[in-house]
MINUKOL-159653 format. One line per 2 residues: number of its first residue (from 1); their letters; for each residue x, y, z of N, C-alpha, C. Coordinates in nm, 3 decimals. Example, Ala and Ser with C-alpha at 12.3 -4.5 7.8 and 13.67 -1.06 7.14 Angstrom:
BEGIN
1) AS) 1.319:-0.569:0.780:1.230:-0.450:0.780:1.320:-0.330:0.780  1.285:-0.225:0.708:1.367:-0.106:0.714:1.290:0.003:0.787
//
This chain:
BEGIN
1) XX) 0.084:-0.117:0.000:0.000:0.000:0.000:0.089:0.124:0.000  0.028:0.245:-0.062:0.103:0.358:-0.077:0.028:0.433:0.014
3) XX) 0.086:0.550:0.070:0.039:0.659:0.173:0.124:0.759:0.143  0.013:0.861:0.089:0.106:1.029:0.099:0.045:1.077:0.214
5) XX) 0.124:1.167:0.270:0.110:1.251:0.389:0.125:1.389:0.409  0.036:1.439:0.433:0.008:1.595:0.445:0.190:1.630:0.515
7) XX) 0.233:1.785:0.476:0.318:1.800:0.558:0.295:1.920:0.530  0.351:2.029:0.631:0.393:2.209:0.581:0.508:2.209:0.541
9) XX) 0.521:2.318:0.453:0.602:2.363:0.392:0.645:2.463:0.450  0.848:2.461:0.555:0.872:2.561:0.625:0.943:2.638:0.544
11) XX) 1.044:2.579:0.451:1.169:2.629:0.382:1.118:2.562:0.229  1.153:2.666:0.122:1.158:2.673:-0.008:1.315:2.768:-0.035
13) XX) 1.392:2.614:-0.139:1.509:2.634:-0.145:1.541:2.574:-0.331  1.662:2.608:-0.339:1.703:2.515:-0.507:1.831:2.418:-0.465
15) XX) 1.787:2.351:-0.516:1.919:2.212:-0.504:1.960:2.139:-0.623  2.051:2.151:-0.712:2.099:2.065:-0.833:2.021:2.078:-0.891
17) XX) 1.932:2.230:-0.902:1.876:2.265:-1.009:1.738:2.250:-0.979  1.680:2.182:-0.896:1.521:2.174:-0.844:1.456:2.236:-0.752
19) XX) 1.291:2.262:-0.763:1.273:2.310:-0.623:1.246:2.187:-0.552  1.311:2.193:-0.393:1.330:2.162:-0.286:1.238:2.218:-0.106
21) XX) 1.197:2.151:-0.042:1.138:2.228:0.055:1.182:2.144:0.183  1.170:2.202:0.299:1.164:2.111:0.432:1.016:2.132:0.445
23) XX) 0.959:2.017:0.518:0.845:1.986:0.448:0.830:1.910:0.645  0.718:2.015:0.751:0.714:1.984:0.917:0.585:1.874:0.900
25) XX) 0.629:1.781:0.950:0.472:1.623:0.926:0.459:1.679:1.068  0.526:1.716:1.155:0.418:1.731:1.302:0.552:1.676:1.397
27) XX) 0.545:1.704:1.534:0.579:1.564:1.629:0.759:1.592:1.623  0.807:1.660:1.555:0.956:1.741:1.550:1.024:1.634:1.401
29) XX) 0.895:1.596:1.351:0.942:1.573:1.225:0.943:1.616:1.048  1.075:1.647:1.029:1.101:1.757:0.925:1.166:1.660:0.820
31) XX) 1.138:1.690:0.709:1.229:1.566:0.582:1.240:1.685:0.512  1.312:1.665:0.389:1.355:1.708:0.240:1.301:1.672:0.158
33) XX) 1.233:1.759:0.103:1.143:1.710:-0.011:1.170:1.775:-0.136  1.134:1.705:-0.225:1.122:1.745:-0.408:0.978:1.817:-0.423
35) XX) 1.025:1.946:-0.484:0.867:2.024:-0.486:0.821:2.085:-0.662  0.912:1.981:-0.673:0.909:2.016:-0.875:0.760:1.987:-0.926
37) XX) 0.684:1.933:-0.889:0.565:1.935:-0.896:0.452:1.992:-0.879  0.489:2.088:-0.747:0.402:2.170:-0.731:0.442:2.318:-0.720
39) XX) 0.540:2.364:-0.845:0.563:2.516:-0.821:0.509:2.628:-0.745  0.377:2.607:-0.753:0.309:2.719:-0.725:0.315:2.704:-0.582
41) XX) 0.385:2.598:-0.473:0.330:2.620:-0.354:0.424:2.697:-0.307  0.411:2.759:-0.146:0.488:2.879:-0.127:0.476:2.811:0.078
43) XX) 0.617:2.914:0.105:0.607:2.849:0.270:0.482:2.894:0.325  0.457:2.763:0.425:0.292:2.785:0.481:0.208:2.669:0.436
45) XX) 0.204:2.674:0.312:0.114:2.574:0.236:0.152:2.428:0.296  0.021:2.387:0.260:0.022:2.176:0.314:0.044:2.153:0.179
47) XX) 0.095:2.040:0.167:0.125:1.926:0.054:0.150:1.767:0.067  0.083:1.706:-0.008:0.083:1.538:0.020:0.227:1.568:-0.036
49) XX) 0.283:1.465:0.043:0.434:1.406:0.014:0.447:1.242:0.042  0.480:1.207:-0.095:0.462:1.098:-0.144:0.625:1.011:-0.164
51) XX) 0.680:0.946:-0.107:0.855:0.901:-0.097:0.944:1.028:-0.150  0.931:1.118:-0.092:1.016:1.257:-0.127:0.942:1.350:-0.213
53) XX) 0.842:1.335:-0.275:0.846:1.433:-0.377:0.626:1.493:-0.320  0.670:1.609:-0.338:0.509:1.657:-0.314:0.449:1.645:-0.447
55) XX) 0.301:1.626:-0.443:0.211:1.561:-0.500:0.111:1.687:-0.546  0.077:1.735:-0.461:-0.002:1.832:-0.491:-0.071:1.937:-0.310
57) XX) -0.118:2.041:-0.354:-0.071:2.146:-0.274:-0.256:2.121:-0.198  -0.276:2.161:-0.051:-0.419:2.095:-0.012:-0.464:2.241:0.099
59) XX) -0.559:2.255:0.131:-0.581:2.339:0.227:-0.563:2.299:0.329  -0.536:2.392:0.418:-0.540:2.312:0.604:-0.601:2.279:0.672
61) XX) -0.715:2.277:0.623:-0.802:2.230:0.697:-0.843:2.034:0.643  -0.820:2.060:0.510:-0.775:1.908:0.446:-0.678:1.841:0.515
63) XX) -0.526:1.925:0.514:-0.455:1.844:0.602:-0.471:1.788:0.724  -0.523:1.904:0.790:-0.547:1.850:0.974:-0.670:1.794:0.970
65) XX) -0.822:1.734:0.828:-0.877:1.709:0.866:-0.776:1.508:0.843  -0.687:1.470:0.722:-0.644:1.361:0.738:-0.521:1.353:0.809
67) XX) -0.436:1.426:0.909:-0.392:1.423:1.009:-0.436:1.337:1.115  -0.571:1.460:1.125:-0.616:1.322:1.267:-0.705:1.227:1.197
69) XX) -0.729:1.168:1.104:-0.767:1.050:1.049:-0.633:0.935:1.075  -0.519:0.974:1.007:-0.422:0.911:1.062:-0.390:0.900:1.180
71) XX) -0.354:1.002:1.271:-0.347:0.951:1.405:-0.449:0.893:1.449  -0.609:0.847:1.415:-0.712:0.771:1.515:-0.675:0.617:1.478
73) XX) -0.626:0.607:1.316:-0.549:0.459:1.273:-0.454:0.372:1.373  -0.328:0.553:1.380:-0.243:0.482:1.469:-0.284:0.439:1.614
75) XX) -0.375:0.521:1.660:-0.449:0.497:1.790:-0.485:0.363:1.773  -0.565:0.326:1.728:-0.677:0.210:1.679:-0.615:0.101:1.684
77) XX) -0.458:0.059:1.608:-0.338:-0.024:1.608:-0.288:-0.025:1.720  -0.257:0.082:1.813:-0.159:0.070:1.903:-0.278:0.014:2.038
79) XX) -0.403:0.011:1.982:-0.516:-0.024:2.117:-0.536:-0.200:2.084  -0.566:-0.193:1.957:-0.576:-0.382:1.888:-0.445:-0.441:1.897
81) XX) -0.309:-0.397:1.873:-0.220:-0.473:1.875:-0.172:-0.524:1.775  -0.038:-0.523:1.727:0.011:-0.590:1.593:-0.077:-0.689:1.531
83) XX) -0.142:-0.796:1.612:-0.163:-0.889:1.575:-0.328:-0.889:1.487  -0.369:-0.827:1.484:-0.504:-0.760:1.454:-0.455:-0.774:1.335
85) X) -0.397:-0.706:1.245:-0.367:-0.630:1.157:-0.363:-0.751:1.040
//
């Protein structure tokens, strides 16, 4: 299964010629992302980020509404137990 994940966009930068962003998922976690896809986004903006590269640009209220969709998953797993699954 594939999963993109909402993240903000803190830093918009160029790297070997691409745009590039640090890209905050929450929780003090920050990655590097490929933002060649979605030019138009700007710091602030949410974006699914999909194995490095953003996908497309979402409102925030989209993000934080599948934010906590994801965290009630991880809840839900960490209450059933590996073995559920």
């Amino acid at each position: 299964m594939c999963l993109g994940v909402p993240g903000k966009i803190i830093d918009i930068y160029e790297k070997d010629g691409l745009q590039m962003g640090k890209i905050d998922f929450g929780a003090g976690v920050i990655r590097e992302t490929c933002l060649a896809y979605v030019p138009e986004a700007v710091v602030g903006d949410y974006t699914i980020i999909h194995v490095g590269f953003a996908l497309n640009v979402l409102s925030e209220e989209e993000a934080l509404e599948t934010l906590a969709l994801l965290q009630e998953i991880m809840d839900l797993e960490d209450e059933l137990g590996p073995e559920s699954a």
